[in-house]
KEPA-198086 format. One line per field, with one value per residue: residue number from 1; residue in one letter; x, y, z of N, C-alpha, C in turn. Coordinates in steps of 0.02 Angstrom, whole numbers, plus 50000, padded with zeros to 5 digits. Layout:
<pts>
k	[NUM | ...];
r	[a | ...];
nX	[X | ...];
nY	[Y | ...];
nZ	[Z | ...];
caX	[X | ...];
caY	[Y | ...];
caZ	[Z | ...];
cX	[X | ...];
cY	[Y | ...];
cZ	[Z | ...];
</pts>
This chain:
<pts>
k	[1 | 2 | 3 | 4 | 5 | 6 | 7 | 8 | 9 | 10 | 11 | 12 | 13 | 14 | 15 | 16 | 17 | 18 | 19 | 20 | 21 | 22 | 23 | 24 | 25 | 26 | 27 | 28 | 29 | 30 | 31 | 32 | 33 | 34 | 35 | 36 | 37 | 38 | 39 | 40 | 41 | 42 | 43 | 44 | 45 | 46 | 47 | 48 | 49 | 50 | 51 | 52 | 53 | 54 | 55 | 56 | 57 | 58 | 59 | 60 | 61 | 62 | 63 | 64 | 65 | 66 | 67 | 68 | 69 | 70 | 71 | 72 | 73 | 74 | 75 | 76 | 77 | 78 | 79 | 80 | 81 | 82 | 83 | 84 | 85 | 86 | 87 | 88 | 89 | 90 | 91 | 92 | 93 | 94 | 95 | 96 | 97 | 98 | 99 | 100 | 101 | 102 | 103 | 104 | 105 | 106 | 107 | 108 | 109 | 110 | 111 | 112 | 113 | 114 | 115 | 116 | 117 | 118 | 119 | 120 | 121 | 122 | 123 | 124 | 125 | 126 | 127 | 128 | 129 | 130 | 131 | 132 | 133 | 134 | 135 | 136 | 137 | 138 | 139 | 140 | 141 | 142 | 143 | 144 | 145 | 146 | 147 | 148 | 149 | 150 | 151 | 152 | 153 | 154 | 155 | 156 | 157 | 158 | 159 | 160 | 161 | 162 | 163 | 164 | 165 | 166 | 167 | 168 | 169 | 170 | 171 | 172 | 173 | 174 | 175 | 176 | 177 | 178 | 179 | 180 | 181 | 182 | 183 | 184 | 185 | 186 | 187 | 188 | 189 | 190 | 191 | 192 | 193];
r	[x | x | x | x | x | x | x | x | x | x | x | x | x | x | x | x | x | x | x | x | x | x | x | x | x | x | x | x | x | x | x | x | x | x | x | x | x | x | x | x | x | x | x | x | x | x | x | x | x | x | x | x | x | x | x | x | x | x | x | x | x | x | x | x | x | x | x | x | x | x | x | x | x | x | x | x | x | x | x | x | x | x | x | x | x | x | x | x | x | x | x | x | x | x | x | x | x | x | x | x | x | x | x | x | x | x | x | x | x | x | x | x | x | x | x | x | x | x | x | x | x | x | x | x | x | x | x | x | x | x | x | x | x | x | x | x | x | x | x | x | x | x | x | x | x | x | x | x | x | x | x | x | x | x | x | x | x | x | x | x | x | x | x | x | x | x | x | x | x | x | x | x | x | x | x | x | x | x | x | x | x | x | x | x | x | x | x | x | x | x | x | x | x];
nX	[50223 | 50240 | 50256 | 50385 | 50373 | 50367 | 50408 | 50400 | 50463 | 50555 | 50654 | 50681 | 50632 | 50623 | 50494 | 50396 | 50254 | 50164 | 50209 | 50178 | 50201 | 50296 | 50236 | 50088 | 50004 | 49903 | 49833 | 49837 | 49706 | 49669 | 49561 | 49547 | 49514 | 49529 | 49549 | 49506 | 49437 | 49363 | 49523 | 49580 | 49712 | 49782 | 49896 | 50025 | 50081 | 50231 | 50229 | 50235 | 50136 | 49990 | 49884 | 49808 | 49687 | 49564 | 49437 | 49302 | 49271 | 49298 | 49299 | 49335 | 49443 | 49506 | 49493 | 49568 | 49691 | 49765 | 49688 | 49745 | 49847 | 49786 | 49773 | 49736 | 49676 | 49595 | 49635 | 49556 | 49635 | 49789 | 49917 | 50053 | 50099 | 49994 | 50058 | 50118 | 50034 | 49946 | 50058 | 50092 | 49943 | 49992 | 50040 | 50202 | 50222 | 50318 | 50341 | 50274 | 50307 | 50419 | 50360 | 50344 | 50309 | 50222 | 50202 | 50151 | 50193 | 50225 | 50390 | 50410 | 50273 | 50334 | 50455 | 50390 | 50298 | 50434 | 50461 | 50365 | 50369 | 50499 | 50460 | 50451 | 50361 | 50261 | 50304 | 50231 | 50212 | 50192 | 50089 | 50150 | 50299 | 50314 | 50319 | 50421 | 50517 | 50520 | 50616 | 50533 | 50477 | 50381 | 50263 | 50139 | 50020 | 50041 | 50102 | 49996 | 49913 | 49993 | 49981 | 49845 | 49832 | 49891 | 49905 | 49930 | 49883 | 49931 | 50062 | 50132 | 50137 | 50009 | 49945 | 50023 | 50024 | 49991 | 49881 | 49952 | 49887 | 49900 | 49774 | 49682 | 49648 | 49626 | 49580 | 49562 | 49502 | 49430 | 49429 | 49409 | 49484 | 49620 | 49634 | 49638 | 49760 | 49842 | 49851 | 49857 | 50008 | 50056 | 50057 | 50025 | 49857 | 49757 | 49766 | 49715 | 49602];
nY	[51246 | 51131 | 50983 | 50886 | 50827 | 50690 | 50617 | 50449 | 50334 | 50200 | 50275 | 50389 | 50565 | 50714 | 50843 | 51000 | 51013 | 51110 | 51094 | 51029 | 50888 | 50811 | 50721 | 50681 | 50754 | 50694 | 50538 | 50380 | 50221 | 50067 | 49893 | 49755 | 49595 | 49477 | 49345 | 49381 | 49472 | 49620 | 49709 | 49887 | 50004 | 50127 | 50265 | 50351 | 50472 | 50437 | 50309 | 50253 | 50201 | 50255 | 50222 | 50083 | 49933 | 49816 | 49852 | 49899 | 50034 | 50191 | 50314 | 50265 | 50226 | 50337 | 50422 | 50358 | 50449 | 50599 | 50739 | 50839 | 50783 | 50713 | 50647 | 50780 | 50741 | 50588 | 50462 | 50300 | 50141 | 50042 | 49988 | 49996 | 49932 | 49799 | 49678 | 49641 | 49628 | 49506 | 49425 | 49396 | 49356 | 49221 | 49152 | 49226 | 49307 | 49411 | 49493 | 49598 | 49695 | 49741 | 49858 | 50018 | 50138 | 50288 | 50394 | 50485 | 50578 | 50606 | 50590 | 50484 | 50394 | 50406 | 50302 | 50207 | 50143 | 50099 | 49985 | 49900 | 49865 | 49782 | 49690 | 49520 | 49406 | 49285 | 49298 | 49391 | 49506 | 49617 | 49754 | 49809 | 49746 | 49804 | 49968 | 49942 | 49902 | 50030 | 50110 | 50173 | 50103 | 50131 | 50166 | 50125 | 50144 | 50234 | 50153 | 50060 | 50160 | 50173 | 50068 | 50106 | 50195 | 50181 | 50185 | 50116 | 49983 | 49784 | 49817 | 49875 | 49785 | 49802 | 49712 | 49614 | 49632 | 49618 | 49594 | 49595 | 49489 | 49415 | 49402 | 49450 | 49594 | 49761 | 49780 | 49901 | 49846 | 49746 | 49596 | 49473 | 49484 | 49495 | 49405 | 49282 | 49326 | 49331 | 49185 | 49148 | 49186 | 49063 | 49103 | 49041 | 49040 | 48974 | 48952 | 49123 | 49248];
nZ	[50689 | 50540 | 50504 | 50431 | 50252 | 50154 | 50003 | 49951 | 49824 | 49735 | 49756 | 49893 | 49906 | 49941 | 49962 | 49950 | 50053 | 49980 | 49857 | 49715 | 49655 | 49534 | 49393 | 49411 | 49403 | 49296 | 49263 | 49277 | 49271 | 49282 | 49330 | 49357 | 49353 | 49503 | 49581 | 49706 | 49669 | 49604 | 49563 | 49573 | 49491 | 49518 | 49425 | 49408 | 49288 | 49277 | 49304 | 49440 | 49559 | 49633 | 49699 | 49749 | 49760 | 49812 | 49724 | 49612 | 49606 | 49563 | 49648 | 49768 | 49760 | 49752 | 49857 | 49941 | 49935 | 49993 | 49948 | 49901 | 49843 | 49732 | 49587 | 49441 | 49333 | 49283 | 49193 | 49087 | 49074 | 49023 | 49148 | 49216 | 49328 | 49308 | 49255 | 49366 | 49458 | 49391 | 49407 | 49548 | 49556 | 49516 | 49610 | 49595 | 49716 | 49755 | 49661 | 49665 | 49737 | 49692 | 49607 | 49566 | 49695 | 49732 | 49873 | 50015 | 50143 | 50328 | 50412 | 50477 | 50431 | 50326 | 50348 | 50387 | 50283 | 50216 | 50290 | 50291 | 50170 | 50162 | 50224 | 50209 | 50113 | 50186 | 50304 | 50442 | 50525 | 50698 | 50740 | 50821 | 50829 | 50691 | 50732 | 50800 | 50707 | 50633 | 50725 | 50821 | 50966 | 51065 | 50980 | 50940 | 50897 | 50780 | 50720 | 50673 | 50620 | 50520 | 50410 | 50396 | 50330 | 50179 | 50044 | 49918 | 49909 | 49943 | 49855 | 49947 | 50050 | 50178 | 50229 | 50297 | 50446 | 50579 | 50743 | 50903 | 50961 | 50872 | 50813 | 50638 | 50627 | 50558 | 50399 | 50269 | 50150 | 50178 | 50273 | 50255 | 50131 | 50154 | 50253 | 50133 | 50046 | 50127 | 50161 | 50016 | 50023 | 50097 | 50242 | 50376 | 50435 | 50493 | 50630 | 50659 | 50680];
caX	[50275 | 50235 | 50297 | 50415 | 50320 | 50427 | 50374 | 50420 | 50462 | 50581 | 50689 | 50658 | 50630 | 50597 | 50458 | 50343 | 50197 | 50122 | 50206 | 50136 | 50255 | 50302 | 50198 | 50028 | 49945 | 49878 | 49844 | 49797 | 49683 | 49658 | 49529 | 49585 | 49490 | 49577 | 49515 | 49493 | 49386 | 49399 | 49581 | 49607 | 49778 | 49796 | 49983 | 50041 | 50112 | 50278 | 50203 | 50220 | 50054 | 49977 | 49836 | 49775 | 49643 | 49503 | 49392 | 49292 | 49246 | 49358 | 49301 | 49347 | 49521 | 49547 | 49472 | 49641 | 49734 | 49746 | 49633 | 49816 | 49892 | 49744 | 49793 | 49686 | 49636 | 49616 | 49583 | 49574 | 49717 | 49852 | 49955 | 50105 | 50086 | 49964 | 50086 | 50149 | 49965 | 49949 | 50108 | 50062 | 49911 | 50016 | 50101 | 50258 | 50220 | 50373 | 50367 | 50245 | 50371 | 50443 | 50343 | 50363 | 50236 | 50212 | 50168 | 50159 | 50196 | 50282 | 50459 | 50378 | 50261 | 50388 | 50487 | 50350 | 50300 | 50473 | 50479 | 50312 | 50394 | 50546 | 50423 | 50456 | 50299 | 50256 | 50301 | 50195 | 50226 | 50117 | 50098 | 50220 | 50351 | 50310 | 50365 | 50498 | 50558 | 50524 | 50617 | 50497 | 50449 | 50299 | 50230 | 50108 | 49983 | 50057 | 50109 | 49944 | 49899 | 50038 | 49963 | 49753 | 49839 | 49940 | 49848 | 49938 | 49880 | 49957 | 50103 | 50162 | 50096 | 50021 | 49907 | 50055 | 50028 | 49929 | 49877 | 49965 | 49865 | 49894 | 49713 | 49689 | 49642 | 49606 | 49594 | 49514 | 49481 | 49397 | 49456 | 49411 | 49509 | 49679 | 49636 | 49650 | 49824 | 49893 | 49850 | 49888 | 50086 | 50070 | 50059 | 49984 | 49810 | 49709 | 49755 | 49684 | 49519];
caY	[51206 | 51111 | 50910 | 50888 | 50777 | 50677 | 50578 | 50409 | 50299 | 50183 | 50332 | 50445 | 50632 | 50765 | 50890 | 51033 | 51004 | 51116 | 51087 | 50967 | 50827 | 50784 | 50663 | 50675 | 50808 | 50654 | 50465 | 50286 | 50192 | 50018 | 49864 | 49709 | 49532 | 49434 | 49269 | 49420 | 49517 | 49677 | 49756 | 49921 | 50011 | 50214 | 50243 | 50433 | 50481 | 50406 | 50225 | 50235 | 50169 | 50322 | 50201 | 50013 | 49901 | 49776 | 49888 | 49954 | 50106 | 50231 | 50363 | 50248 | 50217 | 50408 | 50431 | 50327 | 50482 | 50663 | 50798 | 50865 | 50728 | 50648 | 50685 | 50821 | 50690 | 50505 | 50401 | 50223 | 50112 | 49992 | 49987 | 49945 | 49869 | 49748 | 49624 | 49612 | 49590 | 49446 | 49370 | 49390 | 49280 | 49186 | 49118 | 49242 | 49369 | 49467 | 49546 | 49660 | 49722 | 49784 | 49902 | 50070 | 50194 | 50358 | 50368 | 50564 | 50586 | 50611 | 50545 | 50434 | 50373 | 50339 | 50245 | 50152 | 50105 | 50077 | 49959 | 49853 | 49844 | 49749 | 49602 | 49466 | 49357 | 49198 | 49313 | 49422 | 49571 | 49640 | 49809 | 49825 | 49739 | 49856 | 50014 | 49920 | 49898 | 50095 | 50136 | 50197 | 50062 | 50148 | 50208 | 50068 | 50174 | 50268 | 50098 | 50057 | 50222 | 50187 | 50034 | 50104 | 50275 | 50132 | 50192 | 50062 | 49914 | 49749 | 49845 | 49895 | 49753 | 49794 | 49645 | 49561 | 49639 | 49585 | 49624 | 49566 | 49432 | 49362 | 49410 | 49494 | 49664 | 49786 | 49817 | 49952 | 49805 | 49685 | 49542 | 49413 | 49485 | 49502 | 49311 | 49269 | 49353 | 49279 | 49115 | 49150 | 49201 | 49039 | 49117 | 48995 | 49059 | 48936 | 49017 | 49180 | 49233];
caZ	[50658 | 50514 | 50477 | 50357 | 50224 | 50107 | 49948 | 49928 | 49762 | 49728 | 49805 | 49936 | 49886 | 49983 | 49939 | 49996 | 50036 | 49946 | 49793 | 49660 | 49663 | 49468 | 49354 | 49472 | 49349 | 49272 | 49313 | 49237 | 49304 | 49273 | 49330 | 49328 | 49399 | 49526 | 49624 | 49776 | 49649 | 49549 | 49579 | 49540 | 49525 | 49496 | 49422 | 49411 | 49241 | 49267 | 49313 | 49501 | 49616 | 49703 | 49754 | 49753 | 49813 | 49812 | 49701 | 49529 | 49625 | 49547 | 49684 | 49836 | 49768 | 49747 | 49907 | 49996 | 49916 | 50025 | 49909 | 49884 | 49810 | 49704 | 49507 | 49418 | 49288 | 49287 | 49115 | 49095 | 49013 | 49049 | 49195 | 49220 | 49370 | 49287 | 49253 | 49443 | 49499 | 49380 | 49440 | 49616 | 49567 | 49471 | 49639 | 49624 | 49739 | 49779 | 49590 | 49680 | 49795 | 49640 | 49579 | 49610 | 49711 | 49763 | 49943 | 50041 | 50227 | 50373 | 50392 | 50518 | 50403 | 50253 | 50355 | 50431 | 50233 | 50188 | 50316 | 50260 | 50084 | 50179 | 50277 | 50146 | 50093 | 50209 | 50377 | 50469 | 50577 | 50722 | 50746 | 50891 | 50792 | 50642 | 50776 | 50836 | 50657 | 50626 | 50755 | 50882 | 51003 | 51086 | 50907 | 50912 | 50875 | 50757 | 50655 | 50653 | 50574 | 50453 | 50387 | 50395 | 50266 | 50150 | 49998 | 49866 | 49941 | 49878 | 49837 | 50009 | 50091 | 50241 | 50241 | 50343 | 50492 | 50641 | 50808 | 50944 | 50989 | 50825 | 50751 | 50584 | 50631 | 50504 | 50343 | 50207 | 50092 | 50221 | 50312 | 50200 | 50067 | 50208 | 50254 | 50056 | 50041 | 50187 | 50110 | 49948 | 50026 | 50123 | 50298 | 50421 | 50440 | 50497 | 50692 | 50635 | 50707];
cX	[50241 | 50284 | 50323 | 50385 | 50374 | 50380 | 50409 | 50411 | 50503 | 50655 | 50656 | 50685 | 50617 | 50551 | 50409 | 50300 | 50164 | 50127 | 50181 | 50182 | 50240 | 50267 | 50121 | 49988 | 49882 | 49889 | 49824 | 49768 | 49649 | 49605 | 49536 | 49561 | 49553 | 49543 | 49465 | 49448 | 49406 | 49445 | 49611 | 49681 | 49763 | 49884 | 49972 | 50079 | 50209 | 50287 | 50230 | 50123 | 50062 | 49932 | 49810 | 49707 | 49585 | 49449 | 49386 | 49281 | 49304 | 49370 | 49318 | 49429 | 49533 | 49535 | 49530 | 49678 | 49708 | 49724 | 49714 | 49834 | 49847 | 49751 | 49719 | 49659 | 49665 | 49562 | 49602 | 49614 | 49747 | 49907 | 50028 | 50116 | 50053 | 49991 | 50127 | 50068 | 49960 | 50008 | 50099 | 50006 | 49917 | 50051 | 50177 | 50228 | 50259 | 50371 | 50323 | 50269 | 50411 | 50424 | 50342 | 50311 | 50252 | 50173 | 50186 | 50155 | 50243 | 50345 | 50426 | 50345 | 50289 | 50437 | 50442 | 50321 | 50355 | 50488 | 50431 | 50346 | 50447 | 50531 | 50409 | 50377 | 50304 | 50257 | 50257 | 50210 | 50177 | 50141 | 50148 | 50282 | 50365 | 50340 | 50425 | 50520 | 50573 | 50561 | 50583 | 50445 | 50401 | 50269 | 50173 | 50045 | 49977 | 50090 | 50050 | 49902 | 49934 | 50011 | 49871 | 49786 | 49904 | 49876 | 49891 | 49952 | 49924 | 50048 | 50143 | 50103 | 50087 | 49972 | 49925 | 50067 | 49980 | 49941 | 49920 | 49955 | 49848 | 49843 | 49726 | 49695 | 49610 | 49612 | 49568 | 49503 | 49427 | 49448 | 49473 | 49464 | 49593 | 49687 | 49689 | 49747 | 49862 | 49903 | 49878 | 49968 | 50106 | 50094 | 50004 | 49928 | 49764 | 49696 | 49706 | 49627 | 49520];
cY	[51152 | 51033 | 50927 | 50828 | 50772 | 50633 | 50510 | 50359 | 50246 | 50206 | 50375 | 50513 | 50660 | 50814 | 50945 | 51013 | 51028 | 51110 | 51033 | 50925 | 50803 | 50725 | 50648 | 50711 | 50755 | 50568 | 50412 | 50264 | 50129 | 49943 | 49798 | 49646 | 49511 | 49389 | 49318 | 49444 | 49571 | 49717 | 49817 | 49966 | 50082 | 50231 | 50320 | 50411 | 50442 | 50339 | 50208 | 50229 | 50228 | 50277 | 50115 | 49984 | 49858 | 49792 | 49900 | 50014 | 50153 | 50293 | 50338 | 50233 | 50310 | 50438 | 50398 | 50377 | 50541 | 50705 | 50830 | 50837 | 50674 | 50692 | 50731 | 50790 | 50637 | 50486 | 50333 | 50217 | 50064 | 50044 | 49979 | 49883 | 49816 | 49701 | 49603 | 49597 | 49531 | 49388 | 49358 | 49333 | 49224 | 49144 | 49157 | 49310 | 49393 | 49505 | 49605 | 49703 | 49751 | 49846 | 49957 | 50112 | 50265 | 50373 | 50454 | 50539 | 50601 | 50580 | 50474 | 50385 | 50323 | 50311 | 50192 | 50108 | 50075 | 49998 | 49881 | 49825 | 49770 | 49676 | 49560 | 49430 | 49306 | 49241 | 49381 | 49459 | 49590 | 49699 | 49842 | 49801 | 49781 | 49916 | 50009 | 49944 | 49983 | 50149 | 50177 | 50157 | 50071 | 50181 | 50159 | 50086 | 50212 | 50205 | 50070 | 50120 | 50225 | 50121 | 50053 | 50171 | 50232 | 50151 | 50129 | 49998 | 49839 | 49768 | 49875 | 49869 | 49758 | 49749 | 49594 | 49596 | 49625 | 49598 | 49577 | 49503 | 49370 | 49373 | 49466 | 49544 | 49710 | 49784 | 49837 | 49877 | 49747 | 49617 | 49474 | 49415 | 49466 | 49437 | 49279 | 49269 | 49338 | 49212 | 49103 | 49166 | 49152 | 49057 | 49065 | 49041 | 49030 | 48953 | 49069 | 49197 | 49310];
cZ	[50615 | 50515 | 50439 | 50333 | 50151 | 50058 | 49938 | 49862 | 49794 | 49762 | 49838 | 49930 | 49935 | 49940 | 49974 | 49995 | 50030 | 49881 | 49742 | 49638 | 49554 | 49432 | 49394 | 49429 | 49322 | 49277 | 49271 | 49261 | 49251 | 49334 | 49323 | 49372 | 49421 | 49575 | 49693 | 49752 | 49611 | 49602 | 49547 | 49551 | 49474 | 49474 | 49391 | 49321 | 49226 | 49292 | 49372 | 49512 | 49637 | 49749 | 49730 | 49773 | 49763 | 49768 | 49640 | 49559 | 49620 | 49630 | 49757 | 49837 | 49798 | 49804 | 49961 | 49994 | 49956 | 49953 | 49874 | 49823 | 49768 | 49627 | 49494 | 49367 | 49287 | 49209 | 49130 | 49052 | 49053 | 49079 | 49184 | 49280 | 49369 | 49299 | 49314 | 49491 | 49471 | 49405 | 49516 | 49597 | 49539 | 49522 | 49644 | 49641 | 49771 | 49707 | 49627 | 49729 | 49751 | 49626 | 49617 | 49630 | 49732 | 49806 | 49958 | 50106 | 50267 | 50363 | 50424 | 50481 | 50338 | 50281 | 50367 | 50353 | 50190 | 50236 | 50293 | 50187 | 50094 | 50185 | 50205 | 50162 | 50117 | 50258 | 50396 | 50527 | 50620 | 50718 | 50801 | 50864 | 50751 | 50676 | 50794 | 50785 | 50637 | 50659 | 50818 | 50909 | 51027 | 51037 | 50894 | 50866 | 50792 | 50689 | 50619 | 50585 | 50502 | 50403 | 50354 | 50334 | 50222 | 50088 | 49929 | 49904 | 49906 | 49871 | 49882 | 50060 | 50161 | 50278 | 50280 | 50400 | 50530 | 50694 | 50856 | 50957 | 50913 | 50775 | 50687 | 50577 | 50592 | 50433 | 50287 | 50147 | 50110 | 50244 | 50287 | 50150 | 50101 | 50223 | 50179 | 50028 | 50067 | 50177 | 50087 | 49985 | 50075 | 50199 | 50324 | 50469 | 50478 | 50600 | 50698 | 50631 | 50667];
</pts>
């Protein structure tokens, strides 16, 4: 028995997964300084996020993406999401809660990122809350998982979640950078080991 594996945007699609989900053939990729460092953002042909992060390394973004689901060609260029990273470090960061991505997974999963999209900027979720919110209270594990395969970072913040005990926890970009962000969205950090 196979998962059913759904695609999320702005709306939630359904798709096979083996089929080649529309506008993915080909990708943008953009580079873009930010106080955190170089941010790059991958955007599918119809200017959703497939992938985010902390990085110039083209091959570590594309590397957040399943082999499936990583476009058959990437050129550089302008984003669209550009102008919601700059406003993010511009001080308004909910425009990045805007933008739209393209996320693959379980149902489990795309709820568990529709749910990160929800946690407004300033509050912070642990990973047992995050389940709760998903519906499946002993999933703790499994929220966790949904935050460590969050390939458009930033953009389905899952920088606001934390362990139980309050500490930072993980995350593919480093700790420092997860500190920074929490900051920057005025979360009271200074706890935070």
């Amino acid at each position: 028995m196979t998962a059913t594996r759904t695609t999320t945007t702005t709306r939630t699609t359904t798709q096979r997964a083996t089929a080649r989900p529309a506008g993915t053939d080909t990708a943008t990729l953009q580079t873009l300084d930010t106080p955190d460092g170089p941010f790059s953002v991958l955007e599918d042909g119809e200017g959703r996020v497939l992938a985010s992060g902390w990085t110039d390394d083209p091959a570590r973004l594309l590397g957040r993406l399943a082999v499936r689901h990583r476009p058959e060609r990437v050129t550089e260029g302008r984003v669209a999401a550009a102008e919601a990273v700059d406003a993010y470090y511009a001080g308004e960061v909910e425009h990045a809660m805007q933008v739209p991505v393209r996320q693959h997974g379980t149902e489990l999963f795309t709820e568990g990122w529709r749910q990160l999209r929800a946690v407004p900027a300033g509050t912070v979720l642990t990973y047992t809350e995050l389940a709760a919110a998903m519906a499946r209270p002993d999933a703790v594990r499994a929220a966790a998982s949904v935050c460590a395969r969050n390939a458009p970072a930033l953009f389905v913040p899952c920088h606001r979640v934390l362990r139980s005990d309050g500490t930072l926890g993980g995350f593919a970009w480093g700790l420092d950078v997860k500190r920074s962000l929490l900051e920057r969205e005025s979360v009271g950090v200074t706890a935070l080991v």
